[in-house]
C-alpha positions as a Markdown table, in Angstrom:
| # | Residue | x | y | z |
|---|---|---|---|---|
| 1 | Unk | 104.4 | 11.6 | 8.0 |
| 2 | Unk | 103.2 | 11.3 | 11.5 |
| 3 | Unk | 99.3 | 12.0 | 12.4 |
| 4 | Unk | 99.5 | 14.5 | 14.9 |
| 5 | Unk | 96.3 | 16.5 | 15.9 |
| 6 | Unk | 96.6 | 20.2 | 16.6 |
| 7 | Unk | 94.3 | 21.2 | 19.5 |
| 8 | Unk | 94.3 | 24.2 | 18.4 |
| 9 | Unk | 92.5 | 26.2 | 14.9 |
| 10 | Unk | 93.0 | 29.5 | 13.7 |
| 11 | Unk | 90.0 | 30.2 | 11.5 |
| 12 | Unk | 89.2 | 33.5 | 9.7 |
| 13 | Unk | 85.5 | 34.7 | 9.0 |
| 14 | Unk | 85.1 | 36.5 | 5.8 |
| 15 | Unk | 82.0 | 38.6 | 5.6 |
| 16 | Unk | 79.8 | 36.2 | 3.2 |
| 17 | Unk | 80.0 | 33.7 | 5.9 |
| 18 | Unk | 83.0 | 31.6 | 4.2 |
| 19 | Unk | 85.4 | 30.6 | 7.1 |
| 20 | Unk | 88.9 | 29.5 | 6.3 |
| 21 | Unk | 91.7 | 27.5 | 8.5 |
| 22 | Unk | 94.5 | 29.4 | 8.5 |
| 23 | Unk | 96.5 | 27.3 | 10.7 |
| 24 | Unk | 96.2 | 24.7 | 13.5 |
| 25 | Unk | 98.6 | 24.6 | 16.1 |
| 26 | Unk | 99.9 | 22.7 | 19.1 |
| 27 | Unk | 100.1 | 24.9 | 21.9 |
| 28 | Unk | 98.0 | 28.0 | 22.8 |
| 29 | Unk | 100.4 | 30.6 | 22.7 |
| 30 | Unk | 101.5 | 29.9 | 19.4 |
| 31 | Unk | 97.6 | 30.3 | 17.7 |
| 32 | Unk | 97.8 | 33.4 | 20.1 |
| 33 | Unk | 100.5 | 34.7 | 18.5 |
| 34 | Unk | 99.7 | 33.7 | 14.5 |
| 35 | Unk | 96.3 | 35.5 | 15.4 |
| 36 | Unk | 97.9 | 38.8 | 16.7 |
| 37 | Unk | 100.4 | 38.1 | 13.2 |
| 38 | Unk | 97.4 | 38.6 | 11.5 |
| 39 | Unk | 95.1 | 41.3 | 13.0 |
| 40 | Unk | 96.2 | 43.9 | 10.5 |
| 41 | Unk | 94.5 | 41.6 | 7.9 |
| 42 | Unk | 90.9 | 42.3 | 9.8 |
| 43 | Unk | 88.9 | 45.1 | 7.7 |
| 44 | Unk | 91.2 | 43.8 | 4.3 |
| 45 | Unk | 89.7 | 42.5 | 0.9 |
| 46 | Unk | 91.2 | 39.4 | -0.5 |
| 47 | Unk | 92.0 | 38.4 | -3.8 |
| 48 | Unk | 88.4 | 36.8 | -4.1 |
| 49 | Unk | 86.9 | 39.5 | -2.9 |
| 50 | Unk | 85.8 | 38.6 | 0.6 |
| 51 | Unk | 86.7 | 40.8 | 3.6 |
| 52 | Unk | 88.2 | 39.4 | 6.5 |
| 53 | Unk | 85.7 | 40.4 | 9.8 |
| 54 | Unk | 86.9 | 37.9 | 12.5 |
| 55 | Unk | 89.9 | 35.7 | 13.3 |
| 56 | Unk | 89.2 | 32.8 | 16.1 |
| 57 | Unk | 91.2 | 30.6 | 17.6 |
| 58 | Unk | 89.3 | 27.7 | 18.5 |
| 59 | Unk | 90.3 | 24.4 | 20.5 |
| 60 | Unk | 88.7 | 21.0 | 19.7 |
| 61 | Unk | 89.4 | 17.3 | 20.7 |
| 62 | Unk | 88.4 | 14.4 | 18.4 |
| 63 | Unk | 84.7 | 13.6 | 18.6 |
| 64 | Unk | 84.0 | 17.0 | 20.4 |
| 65 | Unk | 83.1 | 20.5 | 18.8 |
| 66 | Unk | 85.5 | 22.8 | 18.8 |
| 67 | Unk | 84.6 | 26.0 | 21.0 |
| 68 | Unk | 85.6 | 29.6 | 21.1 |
| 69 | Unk | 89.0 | 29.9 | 23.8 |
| 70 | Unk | 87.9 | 32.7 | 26.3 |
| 71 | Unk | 89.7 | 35.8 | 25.1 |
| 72 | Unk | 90.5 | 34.7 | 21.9 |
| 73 | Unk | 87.5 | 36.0 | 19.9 |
């Protein structure tokens, strides 16, 4: 298994404040595209309860805080 870092996180934002990565991905047009996947989700209840209210792709580097990608929030 190799150790390859994702620069990229797709992280939904429930409306208790619980986020959850939904996927991490190498290239920015691919966590572009699994966030558009998932829009119709936004508004939705899930099986805990918990409504989705934002999905955010955010970039990060090791040692370095990932930040909000212009456009993507």
């Amino acid at each position: 298994m190799s150790n390859t870092k994702f620069p990229y996180t797709l992280v939904f934002t429930y409306d208790d404040g619980d986020q959850f990565i939904a996927g991490e991905y190498g290239a920015l047009r691919d966590a572009l595209q699994a966030k558009i996947r998932c829009k119709h989700e936004i508004g939705q209840t899930d099986i805990c309860g918990r409504v989705l209210e934002v999905i955010t792709v955010l970039k990060g580097e090791e040692n370095e805080k990932p930040e909000c990608y212009e456009g993507s929030c």
